[in-house]
LOROTI-694595 format. One record per residue: residue number from 1; chain; x, y, z of N, C-alpha, C, O in turn. Coordinates in Angstrom, 3 decimals, always signed. Example, Ala and Ser with C-alpha at 12.3 -4.5 7.8 and 13.67 -1.06 7.14 Angstrom:
<rs>
+-----+------+----------+----------+----------+----------+----------+----------+----------+----------+----------+----------+----------+----------+
| pos | unit |     n.px |     n.py |     n.pz |    ca.px |    ca.py |    ca.pz |     c.px |     c.py |     c.pz |     o.px |     o.py |     o.pz |
+-----+------+----------+----------+----------+----------+----------+----------+----------+----------+----------+----------+----------+----------+
|   1 |    A |  +13.190 |   -5.690 |   +7.800 |  +12.300 |   -4.500 |   +7.800 |  +13.200 |   -3.300 |   +7.800 |  +14.236 |   -3.319 |   +8.465 |
|   2 |    A |  +12.850 |   -2.250 |   +7.080 |  +13.670 |   -1.060 |   +7.140 |  +12.900 |   +0.030 |   +7.870 |  +13.409 |   +1.138 |   +8.039 |
+-----+------+----------+----------+----------+----------+----------+----------+----------+----------+----------+----------+----------+----------+
</rs>
This chain:
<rs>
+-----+------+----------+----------+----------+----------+----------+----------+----------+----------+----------+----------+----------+----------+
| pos | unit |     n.px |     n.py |     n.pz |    ca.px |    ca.py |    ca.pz |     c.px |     c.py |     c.pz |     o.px |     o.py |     o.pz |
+-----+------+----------+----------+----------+----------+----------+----------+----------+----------+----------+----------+----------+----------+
|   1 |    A |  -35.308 |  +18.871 |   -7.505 |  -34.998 |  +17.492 |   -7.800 |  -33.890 |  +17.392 |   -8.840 |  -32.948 |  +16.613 |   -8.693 |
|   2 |    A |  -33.999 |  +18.072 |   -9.732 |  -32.898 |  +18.225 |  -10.937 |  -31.679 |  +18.908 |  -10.120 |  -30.613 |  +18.330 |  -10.333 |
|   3 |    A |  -31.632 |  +19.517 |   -9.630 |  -30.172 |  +19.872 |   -8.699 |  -29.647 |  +18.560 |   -8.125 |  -28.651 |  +17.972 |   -8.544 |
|   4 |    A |  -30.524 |  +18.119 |   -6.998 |  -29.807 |  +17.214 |   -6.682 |  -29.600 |  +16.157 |   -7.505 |  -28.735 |  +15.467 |   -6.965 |
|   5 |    A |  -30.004 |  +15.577 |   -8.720 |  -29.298 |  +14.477 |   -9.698 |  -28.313 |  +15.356 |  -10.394 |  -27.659 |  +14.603 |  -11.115 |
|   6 |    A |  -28.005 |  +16.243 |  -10.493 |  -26.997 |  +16.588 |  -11.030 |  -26.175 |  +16.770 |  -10.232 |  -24.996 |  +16.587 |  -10.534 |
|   7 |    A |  -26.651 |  +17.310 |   -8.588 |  -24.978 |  +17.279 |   -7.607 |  -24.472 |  +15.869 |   -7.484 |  -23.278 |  +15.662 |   -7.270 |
|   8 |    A |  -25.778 |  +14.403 |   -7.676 |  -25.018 |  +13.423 |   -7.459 |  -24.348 |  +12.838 |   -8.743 |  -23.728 |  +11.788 |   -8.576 |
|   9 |    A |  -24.384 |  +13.339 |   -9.930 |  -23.928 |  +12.762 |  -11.004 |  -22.388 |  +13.425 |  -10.989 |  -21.391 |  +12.850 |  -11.426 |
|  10 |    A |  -22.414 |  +14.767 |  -10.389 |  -21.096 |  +14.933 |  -10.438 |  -20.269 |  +14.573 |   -8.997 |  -19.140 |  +15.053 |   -8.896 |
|  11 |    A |  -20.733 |  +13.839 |   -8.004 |  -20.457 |  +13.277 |   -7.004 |  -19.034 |  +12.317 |   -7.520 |  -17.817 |  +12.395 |   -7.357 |
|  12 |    A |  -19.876 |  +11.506 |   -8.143 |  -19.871 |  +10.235 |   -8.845 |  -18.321 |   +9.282 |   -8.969 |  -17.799 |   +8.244 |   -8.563 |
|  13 |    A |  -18.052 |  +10.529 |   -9.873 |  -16.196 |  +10.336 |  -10.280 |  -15.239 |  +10.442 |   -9.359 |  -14.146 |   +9.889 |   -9.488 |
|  14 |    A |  -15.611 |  +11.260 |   -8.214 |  -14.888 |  +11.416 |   -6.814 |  -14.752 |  +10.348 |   -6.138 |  -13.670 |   +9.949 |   -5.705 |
|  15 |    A |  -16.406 |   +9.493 |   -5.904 |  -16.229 |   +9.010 |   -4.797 |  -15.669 |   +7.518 |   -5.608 |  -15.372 |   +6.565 |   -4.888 |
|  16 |    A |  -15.546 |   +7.385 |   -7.182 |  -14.793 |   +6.215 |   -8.191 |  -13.258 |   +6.158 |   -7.316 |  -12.709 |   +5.169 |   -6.831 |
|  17 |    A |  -12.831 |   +7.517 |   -7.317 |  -11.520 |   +7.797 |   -6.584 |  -10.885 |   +7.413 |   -5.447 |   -9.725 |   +7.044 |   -5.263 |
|  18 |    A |  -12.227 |   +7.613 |   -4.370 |  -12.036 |   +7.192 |   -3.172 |  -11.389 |   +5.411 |   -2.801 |  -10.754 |   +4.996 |   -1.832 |
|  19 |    A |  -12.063 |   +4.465 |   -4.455 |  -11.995 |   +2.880 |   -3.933 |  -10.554 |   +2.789 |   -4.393 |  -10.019 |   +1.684 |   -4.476 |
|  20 |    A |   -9.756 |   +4.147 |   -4.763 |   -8.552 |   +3.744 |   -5.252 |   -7.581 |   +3.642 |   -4.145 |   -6.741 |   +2.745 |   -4.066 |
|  21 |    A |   -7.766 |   +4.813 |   -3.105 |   -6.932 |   +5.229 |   -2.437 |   -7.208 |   +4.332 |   -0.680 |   -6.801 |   +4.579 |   +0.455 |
|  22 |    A |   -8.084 |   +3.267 |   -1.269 |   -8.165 |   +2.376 |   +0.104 |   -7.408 |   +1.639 |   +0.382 |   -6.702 |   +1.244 |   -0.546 |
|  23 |    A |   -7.189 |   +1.161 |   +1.541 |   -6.228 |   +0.265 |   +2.007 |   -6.116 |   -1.127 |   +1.324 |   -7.165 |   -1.752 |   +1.173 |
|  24 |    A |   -5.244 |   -1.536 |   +1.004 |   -4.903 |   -3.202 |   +0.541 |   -4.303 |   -3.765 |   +1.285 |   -3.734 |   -3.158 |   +2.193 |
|  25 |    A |   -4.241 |   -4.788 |   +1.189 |   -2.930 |   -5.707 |   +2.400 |   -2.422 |   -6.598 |   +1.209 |   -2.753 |   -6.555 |   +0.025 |
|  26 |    A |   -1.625 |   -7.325 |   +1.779 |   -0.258 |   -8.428 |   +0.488 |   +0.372 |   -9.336 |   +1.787 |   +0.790 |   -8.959 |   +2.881 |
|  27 |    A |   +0.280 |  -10.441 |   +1.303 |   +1.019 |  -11.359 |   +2.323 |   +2.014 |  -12.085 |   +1.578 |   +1.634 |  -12.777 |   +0.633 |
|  28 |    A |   +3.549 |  -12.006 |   +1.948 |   +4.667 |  -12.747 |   +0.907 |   +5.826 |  -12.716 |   +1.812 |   +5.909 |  -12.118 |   +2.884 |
|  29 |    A |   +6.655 |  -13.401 |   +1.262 |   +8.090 |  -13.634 |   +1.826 |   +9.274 |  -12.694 |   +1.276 |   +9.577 |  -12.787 |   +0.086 |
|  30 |    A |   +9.875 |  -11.893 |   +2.021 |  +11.056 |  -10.497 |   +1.623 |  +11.803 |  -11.281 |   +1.033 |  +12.323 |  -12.337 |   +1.392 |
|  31 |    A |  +11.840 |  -10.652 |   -0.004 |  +13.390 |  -10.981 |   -0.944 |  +14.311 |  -10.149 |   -0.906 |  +15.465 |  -10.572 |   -0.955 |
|  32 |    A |  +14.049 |   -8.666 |   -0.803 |  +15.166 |   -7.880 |   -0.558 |  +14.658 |   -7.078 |   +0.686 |  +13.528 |   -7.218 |   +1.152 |
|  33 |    A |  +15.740 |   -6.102 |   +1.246 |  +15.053 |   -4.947 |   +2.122 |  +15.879 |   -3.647 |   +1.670 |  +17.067 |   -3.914 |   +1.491 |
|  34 |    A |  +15.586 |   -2.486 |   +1.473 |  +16.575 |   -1.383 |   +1.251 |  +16.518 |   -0.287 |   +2.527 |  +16.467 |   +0.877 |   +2.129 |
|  35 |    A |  +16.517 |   -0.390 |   +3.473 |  +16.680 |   +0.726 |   +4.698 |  +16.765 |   +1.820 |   +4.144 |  +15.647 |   +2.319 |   +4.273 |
|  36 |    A |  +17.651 |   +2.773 |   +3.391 |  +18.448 |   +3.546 |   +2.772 |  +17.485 |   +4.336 |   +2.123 |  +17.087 |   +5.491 |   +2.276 |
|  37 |    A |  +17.111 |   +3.054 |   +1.058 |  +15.851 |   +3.467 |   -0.133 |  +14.632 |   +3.291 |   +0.460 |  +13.707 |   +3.670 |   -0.258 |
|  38 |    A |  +14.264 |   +2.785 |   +1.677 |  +12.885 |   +2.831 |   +2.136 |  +12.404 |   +2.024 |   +1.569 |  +11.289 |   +2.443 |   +1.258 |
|  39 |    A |  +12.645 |   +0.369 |   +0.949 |  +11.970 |   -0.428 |   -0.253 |  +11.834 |   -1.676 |   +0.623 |  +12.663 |   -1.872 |   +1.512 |
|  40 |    A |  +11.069 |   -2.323 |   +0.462 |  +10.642 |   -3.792 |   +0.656 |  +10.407 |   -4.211 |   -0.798 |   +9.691 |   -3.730 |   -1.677 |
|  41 |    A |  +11.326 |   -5.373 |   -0.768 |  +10.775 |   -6.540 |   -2.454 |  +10.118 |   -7.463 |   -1.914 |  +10.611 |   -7.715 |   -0.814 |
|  42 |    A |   +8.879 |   -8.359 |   -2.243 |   +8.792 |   -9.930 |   -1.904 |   +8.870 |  -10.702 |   -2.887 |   +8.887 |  -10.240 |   -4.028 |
|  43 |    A |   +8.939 |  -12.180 |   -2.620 |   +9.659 |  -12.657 |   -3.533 |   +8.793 |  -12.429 |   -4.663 |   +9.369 |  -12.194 |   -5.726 |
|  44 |    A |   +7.669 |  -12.446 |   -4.662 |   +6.639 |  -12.376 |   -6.096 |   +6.736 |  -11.293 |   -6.855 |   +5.819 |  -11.207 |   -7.671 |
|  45 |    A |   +7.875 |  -10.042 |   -6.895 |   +8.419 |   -9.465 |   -7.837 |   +7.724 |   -8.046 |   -7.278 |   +8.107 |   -7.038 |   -7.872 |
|  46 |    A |   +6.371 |   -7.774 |   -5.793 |   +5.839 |   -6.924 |   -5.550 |   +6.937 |   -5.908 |   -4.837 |   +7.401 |   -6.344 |   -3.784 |
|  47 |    A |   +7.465 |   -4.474 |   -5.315 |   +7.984 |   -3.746 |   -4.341 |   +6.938 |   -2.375 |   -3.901 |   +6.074 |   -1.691 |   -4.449 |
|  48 |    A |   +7.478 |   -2.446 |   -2.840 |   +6.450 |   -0.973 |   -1.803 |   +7.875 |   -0.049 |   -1.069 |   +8.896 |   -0.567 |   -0.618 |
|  49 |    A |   +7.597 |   +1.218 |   -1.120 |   +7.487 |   +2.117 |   -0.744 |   +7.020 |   +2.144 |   +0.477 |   +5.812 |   +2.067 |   +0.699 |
|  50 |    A |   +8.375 |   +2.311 |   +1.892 |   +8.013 |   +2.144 |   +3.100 |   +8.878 |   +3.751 |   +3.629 |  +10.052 |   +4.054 |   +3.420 |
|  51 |    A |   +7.688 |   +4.648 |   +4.434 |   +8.249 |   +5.588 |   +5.566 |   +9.203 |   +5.201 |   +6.372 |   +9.099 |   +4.243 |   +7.138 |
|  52 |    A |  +10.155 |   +5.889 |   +6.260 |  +10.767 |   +5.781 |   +7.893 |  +10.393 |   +6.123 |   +8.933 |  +11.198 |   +6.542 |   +9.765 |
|  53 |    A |   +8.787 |   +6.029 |   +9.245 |   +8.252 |   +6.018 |  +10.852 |   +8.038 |   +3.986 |  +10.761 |   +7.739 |   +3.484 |  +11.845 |
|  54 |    A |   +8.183 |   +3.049 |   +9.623 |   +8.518 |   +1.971 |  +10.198 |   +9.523 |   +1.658 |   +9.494 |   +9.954 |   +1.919 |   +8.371 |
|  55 |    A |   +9.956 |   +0.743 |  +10.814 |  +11.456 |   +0.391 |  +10.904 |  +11.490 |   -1.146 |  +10.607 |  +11.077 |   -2.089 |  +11.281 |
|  56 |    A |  +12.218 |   -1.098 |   +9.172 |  +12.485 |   -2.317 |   +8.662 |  +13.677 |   -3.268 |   +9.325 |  +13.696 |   -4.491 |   +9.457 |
|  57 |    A |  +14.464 |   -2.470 |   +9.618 |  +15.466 |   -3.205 |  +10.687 |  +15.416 |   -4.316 |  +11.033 |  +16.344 |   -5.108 |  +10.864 |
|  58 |    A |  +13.879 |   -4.713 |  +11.812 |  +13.800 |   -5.950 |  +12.478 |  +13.775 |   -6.794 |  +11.364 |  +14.251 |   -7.920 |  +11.507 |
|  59 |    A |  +13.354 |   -6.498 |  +10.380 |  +13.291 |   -8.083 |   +9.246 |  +14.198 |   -8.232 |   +8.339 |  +14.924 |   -7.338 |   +7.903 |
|  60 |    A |  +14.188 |   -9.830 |   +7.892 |  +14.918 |  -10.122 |   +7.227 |  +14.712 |  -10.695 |   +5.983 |  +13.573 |  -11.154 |   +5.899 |
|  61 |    A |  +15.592 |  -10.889 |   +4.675 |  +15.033 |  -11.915 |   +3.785 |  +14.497 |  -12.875 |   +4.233 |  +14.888 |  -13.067 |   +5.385 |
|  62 |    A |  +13.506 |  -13.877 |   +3.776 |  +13.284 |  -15.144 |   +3.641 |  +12.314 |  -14.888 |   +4.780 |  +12.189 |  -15.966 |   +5.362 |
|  63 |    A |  +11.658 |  -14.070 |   +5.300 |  +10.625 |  -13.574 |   +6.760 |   +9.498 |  -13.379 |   +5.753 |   +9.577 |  -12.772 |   +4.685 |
|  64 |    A |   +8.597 |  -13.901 |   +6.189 |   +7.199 |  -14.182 |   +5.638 |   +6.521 |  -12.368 |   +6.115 |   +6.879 |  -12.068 |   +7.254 |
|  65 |    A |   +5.850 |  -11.500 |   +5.564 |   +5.461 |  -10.295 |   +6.593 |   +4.299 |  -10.130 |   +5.816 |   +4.317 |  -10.504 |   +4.643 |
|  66 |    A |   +3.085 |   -9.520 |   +6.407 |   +1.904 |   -8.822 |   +6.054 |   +2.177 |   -7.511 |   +5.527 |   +2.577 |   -6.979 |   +6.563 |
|  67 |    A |   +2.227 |   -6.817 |   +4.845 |   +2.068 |   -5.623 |   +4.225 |   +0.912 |   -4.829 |   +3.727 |   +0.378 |   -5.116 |   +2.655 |
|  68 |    A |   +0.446 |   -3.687 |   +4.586 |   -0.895 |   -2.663 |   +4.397 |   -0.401 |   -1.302 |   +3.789 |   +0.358 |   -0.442 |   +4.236 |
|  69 |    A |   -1.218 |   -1.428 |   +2.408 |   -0.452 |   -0.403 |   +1.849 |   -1.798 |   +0.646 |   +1.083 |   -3.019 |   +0.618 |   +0.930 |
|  70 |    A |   -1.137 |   +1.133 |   +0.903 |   -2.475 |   +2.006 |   -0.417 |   -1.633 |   +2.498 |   -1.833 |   -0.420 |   +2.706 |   -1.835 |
|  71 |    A |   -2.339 |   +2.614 |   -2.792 |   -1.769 |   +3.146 |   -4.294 |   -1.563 |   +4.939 |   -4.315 |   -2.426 |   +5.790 |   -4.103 |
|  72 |    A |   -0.361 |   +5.092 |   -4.590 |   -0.570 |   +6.424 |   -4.780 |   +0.599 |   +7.091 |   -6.087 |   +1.759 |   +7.450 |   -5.880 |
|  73 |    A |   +0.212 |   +7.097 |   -6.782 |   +0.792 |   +7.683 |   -8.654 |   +1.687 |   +6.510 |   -8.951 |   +2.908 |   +6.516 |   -9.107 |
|  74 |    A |   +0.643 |   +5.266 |   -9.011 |   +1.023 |   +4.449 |   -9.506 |   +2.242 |   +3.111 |   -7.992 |   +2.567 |   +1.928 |   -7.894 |
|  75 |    A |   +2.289 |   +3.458 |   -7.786 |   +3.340 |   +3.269 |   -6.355 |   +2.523 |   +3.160 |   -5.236 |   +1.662 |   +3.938 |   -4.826 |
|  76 |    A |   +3.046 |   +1.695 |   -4.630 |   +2.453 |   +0.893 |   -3.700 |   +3.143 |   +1.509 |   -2.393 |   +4.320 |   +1.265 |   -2.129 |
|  77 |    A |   +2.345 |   +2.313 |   -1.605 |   +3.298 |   +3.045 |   -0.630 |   +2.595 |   +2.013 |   +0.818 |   +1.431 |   +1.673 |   +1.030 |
|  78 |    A |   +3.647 |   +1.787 |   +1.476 |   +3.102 |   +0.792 |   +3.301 |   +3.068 |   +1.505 |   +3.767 |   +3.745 |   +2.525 |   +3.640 |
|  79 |    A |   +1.899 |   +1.163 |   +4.838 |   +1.095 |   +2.112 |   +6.073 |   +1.383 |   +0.945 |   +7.128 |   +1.348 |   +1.182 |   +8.335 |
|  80 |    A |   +1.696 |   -0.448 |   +6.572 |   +2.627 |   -0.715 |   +8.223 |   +3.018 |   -2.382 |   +7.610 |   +2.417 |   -3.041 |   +6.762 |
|  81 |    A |   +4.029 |   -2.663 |   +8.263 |   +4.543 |   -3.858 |   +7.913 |   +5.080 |   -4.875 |   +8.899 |   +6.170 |   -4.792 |   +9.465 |
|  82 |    A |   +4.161 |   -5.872 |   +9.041 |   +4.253 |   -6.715 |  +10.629 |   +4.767 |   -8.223 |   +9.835 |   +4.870 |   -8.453 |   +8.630 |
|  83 |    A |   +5.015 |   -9.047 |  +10.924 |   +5.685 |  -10.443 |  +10.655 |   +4.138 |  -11.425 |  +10.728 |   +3.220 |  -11.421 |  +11.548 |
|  84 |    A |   +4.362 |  -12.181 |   +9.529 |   +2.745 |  -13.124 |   +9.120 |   +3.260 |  -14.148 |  +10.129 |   +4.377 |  -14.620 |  +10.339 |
|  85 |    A |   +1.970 |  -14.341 |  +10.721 |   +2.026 |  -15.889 |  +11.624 |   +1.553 |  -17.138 |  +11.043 |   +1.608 |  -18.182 |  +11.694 |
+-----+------+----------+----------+----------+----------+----------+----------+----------+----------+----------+----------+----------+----------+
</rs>
């Protein structure tokens, strides 16, 4: 019994970790786009960190878009970025 409260006490801090690295979403209007730099701004001052497996191309300033992202060393990195209806 004492093993296992101690494997779950040191569980603990890991799985604290896990609620970091979950998905978020952000809904706002592009203020800038950087192709180049891989950056999305919206206007509310939020920038992310976008892969080039998506292609910002299609959007533009002043385009309302959904953004799904997760935190990683501090930096809001997108896992996909679609147009808000």
């Amino acid at each position: 019994m004492r093993k296992l409260i101690a494997a779950s006490l040191v569980a603990l801090p890991l799985l604290g970790g896990a609620a970091f690295a979950a998905s978020q979403s952000d809904t706002g209007v592009i203020k800038h786009i950087n192709v180049a730099k891989g950056t999305l701004q919206l206007a509310d001052g939020k920038t992310f960190s976008v892969p080039k497996s998506i292609k910002l191309g299609g959007f533009k300033p002043s385009e309302k878009v959904v953004v799904n992202y997760t935190m990683a060393n501090g930096k809001m990195l997108a896992t996909s970025v679609t147009a808000a209806k």
